[in-house]
C-alpha positions in Angstrom: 183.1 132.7 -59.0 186.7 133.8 -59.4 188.9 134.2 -56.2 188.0 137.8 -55.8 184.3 136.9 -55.3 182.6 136.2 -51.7 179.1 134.7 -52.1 178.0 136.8 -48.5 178.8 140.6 -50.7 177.0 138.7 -53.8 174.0 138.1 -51.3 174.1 141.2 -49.6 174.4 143.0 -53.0 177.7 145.0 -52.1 181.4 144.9 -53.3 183.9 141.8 -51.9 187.5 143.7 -50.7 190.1 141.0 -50.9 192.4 140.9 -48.0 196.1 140.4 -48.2 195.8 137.3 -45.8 196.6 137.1 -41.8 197.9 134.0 -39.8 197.0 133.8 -35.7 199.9 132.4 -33.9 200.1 130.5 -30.5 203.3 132.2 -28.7 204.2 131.7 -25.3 206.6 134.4 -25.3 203.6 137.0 -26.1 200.4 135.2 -24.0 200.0 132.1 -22.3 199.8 129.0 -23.5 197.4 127.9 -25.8 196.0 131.6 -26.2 196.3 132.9 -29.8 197.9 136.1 -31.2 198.3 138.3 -34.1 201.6 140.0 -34.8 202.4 139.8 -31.4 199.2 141.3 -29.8 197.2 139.4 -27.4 194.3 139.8 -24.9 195.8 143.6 -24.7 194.6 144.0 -28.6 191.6 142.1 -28.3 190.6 144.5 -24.8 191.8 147.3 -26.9 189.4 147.1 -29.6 186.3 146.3 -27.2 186.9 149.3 -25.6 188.1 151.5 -28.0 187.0 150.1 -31.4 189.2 149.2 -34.2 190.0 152.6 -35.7 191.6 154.3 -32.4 193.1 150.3 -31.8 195.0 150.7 -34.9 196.3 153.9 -34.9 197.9 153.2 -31.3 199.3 150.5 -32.4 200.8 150.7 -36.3 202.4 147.0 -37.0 198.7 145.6 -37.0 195.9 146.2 -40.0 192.8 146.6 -39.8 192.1 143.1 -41.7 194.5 141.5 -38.5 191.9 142.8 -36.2 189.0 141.6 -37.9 190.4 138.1 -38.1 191.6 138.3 -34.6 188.5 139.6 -33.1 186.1 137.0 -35.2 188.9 134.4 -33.8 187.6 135.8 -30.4 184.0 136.1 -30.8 184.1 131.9 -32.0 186.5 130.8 -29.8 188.0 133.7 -27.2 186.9 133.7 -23.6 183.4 134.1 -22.3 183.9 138.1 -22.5 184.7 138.3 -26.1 182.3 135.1 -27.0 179.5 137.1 -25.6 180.3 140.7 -27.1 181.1 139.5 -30.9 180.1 135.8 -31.1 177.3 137.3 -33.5 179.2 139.7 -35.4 181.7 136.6 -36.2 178.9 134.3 -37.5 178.5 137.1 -39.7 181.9 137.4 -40.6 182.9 134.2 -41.0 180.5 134.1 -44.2 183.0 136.8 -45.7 186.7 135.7 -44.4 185.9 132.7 -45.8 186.3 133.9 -49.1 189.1 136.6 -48.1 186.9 139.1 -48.1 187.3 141.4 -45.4 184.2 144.0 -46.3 182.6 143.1 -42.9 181.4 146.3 -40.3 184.1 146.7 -37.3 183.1 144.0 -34.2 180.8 146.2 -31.8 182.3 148.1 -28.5 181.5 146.2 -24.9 178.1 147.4 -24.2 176.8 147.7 -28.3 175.0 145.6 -30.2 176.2 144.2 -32.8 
């Protein structure tokens, strides 16, 4: 395997995209404590892209990629509150497989009230 590989595309027979890379900060000055965020987006991106999804999410607000929603939202659906835990706790098991490689050729998380 080479760095550009992820073993989940190799299983699932498609094509790994390699993402540039995104780092999930804890800053009080953008959430409360202890509550992490993404180039300073919070709860307000996260409730964003439930409602919305992440196409519309992203082209309201420019500064953040489409791979900085992906890791924020699997960041939510493993560890977020109850809300996002239920909504995308699934679709970030399935994810993880692929950011852990940097891939980021994962589906969008699903809307509140769509399966995954």
């Amino acid at each position: 395997m080479t760095s550009f590989d992820c073993l989940a595309c190799e299983m699932a027979g498609t094509t790994p995209q390699k993402g540039e890379g995104v780092v999930l900060t804890i800053n009080p000055r953008y959430q409360r404590h202890g509550v992490v965020s993404v180039d300073g987006g919070g709860e307000y991106l996260l409730d964003r892209v439930l409602i919305d999804g992440v196409e519309e999410t992203i082209a309201d607000y420019p500064p953040v990629t489409r791979e900085a929603v992906l890791v924020f939202c699997w960041w939510a659906g493993l560890h977020g509150s109850r809300r996002f835990r239920k909504v995308w706790g699934e679709w970030a098991q399935k994810a993880d497989e692929h950011l852990w490689y940097g891939c980021i050729n994962i589906p969008d998380p699903p809307k509140e009230g769509k399966k995954p």
